[in-house]
Backbone atoms as SQL, in Angstrom:
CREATE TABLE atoms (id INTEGER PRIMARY KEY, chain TEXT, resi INTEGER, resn TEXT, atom TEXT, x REAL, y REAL, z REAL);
INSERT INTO atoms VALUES
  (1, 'A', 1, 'UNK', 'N', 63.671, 116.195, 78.357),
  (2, 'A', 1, 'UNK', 'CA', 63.194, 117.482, 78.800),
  (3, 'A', 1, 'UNK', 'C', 64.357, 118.268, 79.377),
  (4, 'A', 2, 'UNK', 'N', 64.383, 119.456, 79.082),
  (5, 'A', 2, 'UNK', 'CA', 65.436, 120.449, 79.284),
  (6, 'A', 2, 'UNK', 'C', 65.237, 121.317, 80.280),
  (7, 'A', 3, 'UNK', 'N', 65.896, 121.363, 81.382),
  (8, 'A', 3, 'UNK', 'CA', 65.528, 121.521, 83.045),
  (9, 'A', 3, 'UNK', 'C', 67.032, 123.361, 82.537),
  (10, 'A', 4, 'UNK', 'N', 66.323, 124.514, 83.015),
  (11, 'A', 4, 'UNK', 'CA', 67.763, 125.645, 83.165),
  (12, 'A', 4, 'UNK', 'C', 67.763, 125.571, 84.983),
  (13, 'A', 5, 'UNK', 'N', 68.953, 125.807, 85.236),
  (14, 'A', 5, 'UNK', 'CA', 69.289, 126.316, 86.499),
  (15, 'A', 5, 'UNK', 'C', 70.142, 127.767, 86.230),
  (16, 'A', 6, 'UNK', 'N', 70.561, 128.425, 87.301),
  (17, 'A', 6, 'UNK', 'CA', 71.039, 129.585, 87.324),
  (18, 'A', 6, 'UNK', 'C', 72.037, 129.919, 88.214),
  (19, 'A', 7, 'UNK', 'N', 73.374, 130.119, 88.301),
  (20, 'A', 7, 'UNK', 'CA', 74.371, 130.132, 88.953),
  (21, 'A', 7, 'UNK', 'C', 74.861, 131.639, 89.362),
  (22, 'A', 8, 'UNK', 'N', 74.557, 131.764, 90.215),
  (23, 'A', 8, 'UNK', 'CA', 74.801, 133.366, 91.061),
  (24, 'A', 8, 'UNK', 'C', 73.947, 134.300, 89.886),
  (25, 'A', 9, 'UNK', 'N', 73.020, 133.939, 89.511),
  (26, 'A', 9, 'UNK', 'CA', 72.349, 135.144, 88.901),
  (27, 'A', 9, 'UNK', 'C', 73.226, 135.621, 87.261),
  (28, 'A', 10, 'UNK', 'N', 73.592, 134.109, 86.777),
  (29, 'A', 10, 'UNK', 'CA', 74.420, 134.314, 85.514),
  (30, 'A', 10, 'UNK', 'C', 73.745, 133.946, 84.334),
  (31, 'A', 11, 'UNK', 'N', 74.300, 132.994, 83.550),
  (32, 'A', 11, 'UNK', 'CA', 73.874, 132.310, 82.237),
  (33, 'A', 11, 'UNK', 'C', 73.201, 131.453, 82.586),
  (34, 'A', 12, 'UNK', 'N', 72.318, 130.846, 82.084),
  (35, 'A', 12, 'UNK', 'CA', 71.583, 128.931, 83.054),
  (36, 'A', 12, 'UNK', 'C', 72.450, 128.209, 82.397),
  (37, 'A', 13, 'UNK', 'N', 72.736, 127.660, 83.263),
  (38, 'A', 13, 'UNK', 'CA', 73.164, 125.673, 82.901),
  (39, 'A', 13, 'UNK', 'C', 71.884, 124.942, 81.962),
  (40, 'A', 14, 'UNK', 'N', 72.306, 124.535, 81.403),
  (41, 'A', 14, 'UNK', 'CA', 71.317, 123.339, 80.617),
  (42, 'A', 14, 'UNK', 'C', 71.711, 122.060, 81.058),
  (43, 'A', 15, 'UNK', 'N', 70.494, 121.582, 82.199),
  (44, 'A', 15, 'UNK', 'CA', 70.884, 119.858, 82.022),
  (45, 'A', 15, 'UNK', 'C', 69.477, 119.165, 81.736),
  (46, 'A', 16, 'UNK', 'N', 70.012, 118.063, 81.493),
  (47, 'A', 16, 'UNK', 'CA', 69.421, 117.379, 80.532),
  (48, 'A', 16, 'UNK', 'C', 69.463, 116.010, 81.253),
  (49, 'A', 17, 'UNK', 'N', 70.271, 115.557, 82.551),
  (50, 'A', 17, 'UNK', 'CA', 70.559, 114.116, 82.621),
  (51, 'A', 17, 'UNK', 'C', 71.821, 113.695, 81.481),
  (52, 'A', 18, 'UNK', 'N', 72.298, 114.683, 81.261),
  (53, 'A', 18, 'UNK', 'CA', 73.149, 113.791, 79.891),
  (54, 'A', 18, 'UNK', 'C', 74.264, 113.246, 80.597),
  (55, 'A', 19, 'UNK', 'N', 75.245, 113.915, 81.848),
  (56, 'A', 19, 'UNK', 'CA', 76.345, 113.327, 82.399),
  (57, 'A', 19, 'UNK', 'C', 75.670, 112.158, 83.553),
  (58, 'A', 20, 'UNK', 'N', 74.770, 112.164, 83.760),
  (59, 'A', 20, 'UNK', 'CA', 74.297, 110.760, 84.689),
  (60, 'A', 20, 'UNK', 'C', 73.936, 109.931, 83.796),
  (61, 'A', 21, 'UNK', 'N', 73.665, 110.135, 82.801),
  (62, 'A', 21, 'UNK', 'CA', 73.381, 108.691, 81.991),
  (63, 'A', 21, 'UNK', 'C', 75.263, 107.860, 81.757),
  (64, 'A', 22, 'UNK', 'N', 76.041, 108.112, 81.811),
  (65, 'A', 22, 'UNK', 'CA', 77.160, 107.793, 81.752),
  (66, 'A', 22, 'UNK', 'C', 77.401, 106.415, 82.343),
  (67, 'A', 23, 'UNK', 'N', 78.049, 104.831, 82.555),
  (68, 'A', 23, 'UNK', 'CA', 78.175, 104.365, 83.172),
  (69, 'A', 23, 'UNK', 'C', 79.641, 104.365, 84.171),
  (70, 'A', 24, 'UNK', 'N', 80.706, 105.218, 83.460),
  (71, 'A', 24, 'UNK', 'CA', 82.065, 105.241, 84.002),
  (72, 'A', 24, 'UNK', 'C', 82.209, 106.670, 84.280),
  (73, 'A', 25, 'UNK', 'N', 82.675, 106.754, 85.908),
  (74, 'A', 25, 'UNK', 'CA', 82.917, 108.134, 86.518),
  (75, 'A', 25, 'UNK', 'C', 84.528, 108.315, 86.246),
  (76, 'A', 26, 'UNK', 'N', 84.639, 109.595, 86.406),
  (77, 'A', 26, 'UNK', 'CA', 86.265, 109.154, 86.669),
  (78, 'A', 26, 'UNK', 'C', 87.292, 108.772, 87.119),
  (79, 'A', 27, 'UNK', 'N', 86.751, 108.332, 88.854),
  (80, 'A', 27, 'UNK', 'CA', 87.384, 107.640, 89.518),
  (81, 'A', 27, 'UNK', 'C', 87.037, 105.991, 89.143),
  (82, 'A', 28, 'UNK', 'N', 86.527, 105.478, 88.019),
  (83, 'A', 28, 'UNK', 'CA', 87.028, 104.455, 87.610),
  (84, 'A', 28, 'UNK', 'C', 87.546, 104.258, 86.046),
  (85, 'A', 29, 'UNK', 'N', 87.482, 105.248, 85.688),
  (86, 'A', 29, 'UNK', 'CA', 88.688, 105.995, 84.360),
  (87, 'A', 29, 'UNK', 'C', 89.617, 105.747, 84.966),
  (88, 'A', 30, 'UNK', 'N', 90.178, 106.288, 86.204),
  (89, 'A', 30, 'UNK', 'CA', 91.498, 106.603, 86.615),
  (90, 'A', 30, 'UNK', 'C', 91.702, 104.586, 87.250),
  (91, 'A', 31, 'UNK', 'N', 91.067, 104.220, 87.766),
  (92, 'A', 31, 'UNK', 'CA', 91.171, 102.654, 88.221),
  (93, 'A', 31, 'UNK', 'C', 91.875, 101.665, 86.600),
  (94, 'A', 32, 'UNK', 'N', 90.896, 101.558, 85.755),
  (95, 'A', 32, 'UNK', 'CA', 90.852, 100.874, 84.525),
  (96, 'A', 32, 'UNK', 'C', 92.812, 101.675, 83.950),
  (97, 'A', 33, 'UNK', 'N', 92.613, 102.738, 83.770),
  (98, 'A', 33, 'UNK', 'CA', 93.873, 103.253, 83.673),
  (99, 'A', 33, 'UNK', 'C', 95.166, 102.829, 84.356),
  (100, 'A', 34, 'UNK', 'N', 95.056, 102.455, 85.327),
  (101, 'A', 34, 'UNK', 'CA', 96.210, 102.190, 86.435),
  (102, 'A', 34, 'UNK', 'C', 96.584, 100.511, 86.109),
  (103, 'A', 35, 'UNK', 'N', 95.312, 100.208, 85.935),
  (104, 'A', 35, 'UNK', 'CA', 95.471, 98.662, 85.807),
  (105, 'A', 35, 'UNK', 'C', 96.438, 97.861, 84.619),
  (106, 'A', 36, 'UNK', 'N', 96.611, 99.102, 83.896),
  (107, 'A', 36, 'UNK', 'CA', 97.474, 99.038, 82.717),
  (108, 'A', 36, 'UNK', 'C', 98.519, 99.767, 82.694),
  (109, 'A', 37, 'UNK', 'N', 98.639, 100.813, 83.560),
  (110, 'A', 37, 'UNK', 'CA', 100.201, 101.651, 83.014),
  (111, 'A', 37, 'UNK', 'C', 99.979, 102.050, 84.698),
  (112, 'A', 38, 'UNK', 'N', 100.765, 101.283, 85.551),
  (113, 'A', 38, 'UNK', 'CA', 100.776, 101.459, 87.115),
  (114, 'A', 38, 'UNK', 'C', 101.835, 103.001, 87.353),
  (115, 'A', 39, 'UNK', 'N', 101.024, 103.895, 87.902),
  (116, 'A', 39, 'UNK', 'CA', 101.928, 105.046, 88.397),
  (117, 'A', 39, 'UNK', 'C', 101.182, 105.830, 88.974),
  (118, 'A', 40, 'UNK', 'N', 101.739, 107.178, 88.619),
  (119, 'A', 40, 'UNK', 'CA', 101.143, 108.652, 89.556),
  (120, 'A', 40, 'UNK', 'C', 99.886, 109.059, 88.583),
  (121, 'A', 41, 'UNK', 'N', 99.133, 109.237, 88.688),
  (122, 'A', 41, 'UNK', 'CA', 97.987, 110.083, 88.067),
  (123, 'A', 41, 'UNK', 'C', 97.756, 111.439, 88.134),
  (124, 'A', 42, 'UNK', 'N', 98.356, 112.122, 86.910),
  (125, 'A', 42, 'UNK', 'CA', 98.913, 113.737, 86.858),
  (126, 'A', 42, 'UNK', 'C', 97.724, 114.066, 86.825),
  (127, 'A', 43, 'UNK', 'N', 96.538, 113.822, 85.908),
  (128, 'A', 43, 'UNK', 'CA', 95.501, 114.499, 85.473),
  (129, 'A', 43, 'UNK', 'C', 94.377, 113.675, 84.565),
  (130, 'A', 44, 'UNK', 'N', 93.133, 114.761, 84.745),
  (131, 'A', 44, 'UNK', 'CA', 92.216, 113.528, 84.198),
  (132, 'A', 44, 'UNK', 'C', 91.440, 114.556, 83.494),
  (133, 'A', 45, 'UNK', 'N', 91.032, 114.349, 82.250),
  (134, 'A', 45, 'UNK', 'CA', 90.160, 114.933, 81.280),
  (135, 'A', 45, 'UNK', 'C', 89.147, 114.494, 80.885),
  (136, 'A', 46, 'UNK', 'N', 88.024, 115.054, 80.574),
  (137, 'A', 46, 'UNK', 'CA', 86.826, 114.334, 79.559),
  (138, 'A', 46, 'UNK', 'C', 86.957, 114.982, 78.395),
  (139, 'A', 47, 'UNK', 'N', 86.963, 114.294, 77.496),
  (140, 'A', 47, 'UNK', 'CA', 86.357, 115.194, 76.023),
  (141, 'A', 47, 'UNK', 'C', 86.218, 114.199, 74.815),
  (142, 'A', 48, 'UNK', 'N', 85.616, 114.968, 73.877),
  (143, 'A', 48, 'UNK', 'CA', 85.704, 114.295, 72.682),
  (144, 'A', 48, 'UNK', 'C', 86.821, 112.944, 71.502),
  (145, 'A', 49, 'UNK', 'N', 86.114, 112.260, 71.492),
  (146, 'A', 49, 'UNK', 'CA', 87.395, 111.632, 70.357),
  (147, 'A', 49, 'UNK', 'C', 86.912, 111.029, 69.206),
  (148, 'A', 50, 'UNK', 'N', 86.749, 111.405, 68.274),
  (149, 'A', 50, 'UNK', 'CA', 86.147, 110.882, 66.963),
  (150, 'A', 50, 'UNK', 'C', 84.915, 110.717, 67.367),
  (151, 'A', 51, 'UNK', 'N', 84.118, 111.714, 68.005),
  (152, 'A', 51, 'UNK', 'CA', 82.557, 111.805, 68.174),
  (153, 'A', 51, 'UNK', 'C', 82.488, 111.112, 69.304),
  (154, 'A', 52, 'UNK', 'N', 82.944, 110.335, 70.264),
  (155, 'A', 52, 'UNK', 'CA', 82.784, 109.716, 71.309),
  (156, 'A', 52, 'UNK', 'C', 83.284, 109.974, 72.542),
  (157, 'A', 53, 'UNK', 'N', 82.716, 110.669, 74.104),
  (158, 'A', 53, 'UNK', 'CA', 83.472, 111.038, 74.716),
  (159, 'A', 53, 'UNK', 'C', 84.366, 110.091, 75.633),
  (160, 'A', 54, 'UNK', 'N', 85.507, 110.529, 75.675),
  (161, 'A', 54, 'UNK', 'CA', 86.228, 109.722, 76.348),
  (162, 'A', 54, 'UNK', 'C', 87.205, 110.717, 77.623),
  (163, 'A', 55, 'UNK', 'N', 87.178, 109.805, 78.692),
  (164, 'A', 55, 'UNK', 'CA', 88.493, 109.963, 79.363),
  (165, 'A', 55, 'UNK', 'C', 89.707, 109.906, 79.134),
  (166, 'A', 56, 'UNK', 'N', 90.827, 111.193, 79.384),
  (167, 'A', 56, 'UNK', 'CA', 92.331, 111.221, 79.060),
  (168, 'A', 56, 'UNK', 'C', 92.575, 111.091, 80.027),
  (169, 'A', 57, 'UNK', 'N', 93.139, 109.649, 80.513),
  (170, 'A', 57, 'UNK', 'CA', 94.094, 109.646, 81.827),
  (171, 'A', 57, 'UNK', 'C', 95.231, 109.921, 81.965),
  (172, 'A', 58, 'UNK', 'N', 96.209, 110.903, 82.223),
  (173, 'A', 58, 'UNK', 'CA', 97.897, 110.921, 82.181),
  (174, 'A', 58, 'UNK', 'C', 98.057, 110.613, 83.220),
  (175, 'A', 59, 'UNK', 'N', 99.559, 109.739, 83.393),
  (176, 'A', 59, 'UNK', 'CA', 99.959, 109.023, 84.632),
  (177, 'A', 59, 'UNK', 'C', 101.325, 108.953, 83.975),
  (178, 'A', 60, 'UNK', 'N', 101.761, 109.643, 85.186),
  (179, 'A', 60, 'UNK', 'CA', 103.387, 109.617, 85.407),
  (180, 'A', 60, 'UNK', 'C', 104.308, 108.341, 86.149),
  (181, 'A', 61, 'UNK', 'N', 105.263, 107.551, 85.122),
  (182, 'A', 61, 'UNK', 'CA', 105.922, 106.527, 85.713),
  (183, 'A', 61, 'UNK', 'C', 106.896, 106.959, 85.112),
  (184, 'A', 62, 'UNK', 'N', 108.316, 106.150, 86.107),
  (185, 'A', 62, 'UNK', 'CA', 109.682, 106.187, 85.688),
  (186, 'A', 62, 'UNK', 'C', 110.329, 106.122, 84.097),
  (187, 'A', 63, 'UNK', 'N', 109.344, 105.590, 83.202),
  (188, 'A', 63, 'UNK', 'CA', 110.010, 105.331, 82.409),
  (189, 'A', 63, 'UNK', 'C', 109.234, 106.921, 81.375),
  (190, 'A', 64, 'UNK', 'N', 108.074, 107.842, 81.716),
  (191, 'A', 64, 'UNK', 'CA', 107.816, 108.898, 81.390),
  (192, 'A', 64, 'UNK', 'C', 106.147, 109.288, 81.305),
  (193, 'A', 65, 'UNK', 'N', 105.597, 109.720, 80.786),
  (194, 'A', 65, 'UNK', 'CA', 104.527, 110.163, 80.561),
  (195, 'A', 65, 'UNK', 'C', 103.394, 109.335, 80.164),
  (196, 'A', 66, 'UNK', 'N', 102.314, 108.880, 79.858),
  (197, 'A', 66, 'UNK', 'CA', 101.803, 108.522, 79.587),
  (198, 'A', 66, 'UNK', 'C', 99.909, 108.536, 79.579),
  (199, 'A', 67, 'UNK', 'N', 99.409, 108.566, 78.354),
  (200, 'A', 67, 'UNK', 'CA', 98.400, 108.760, 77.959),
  (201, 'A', 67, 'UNK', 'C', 97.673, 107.927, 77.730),
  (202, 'A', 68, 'UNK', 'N', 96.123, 107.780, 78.495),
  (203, 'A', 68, 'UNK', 'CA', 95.111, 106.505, 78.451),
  (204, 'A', 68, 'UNK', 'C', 93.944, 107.386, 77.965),
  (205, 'A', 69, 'UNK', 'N', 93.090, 106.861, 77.300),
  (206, 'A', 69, 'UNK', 'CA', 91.861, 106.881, 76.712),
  (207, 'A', 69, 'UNK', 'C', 90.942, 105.959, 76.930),
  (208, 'A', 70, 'UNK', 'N', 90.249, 106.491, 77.693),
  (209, 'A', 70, 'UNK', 'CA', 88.877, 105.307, 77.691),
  (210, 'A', 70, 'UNK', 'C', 87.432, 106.063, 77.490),
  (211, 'A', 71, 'UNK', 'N', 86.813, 105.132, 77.001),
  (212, 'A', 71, 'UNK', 'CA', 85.587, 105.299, 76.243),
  (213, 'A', 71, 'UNK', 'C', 84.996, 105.403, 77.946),
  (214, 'A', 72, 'UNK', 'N', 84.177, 106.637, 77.787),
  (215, 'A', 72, 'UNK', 'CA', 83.233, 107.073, 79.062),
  (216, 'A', 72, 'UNK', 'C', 82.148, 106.250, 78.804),
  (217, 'A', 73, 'UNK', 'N', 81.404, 105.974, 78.205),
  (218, 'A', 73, 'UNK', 'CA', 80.044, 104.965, 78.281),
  (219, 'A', 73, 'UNK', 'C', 80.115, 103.370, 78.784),
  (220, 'A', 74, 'UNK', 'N', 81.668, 102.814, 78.349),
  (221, 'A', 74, 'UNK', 'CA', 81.608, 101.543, 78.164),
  (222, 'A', 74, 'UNK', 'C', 82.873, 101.497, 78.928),
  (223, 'A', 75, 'UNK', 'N', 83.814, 102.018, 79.647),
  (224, 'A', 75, 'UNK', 'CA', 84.930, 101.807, 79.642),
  (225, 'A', 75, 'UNK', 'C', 86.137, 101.027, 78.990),
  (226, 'A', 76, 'UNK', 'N', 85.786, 100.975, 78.463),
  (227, 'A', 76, 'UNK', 'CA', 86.729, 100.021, 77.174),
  (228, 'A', 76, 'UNK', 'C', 87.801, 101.258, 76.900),
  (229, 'A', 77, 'UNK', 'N', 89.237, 101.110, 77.121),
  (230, 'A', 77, 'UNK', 'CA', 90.516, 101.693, 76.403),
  (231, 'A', 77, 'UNK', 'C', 90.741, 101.487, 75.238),
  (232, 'A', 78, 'UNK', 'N', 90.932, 102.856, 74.214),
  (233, 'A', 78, 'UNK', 'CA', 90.906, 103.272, 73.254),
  (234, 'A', 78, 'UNK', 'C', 92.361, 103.021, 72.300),
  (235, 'A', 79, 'UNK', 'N', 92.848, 103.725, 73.463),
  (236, 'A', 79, 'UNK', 'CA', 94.424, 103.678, 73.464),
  (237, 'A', 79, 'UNK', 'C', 94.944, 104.243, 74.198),
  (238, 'A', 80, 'UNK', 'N', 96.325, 103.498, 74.660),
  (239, 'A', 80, 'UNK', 'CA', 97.786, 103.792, 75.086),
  (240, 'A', 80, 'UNK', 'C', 98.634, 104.634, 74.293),
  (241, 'A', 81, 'UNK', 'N', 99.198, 105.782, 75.069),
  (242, 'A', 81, 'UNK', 'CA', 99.999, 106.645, 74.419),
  (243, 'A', 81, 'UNK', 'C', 101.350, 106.679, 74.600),
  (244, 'A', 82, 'UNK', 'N', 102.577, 106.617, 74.641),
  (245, 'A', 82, 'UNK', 'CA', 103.549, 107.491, 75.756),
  (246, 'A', 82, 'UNK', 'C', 103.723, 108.848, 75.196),
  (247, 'A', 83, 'UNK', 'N', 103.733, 110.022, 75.973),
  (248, 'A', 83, 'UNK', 'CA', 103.670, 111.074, 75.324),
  (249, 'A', 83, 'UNK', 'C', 105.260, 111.900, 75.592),
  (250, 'A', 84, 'UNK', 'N', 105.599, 112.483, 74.140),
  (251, 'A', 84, 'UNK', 'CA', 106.998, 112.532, 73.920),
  (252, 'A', 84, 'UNK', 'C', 107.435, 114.131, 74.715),
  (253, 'A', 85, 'UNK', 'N', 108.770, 113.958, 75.143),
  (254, 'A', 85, 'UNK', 'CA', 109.297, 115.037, 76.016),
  (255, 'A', 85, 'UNK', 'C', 109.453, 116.416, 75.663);
């Protein structure tokens, strides 16, 4: 069932329950992430990846950039990136 809300008298939001059905927030995107490529955590994204949404974790270490993907439903990592300069 499709619930509108209304934000200062604008467009409605459509929710649905669709982001609480989720089991991984992003503060354990960013955990699962660290546990594998230990550093600074520049930034954190949700979006799409081959139909499945996932978390983009970037995390900055000495040796450069780096890009994590994890599956938002299941947390399971997708893939490791290093991303080029």
């Amino acid at each position: 069932m499709l619930k509108y809300y209304y934000r200062n008298n604008s467009f409605p939001v459509i929710w649905d329950n669709y982001w609480g059905s989720y089991r991984v927030n992003s503060e354990m995107a960013i955990q699962i992430a660290l546990q594998q490529i230990p550093g600074k955590v520049v930034k954190v994204e949700l979006d799409y990846e081959d139909g499945v949404l996932v978390y983009e974790v970037y995390i900055l270490t000495t040796y450069g950039l780096y890009e994590v993907k994890i599956n938002a439903n299941t947390g399971q990592i997708f893939e490791i990136e290093k991303e080029d300069d």
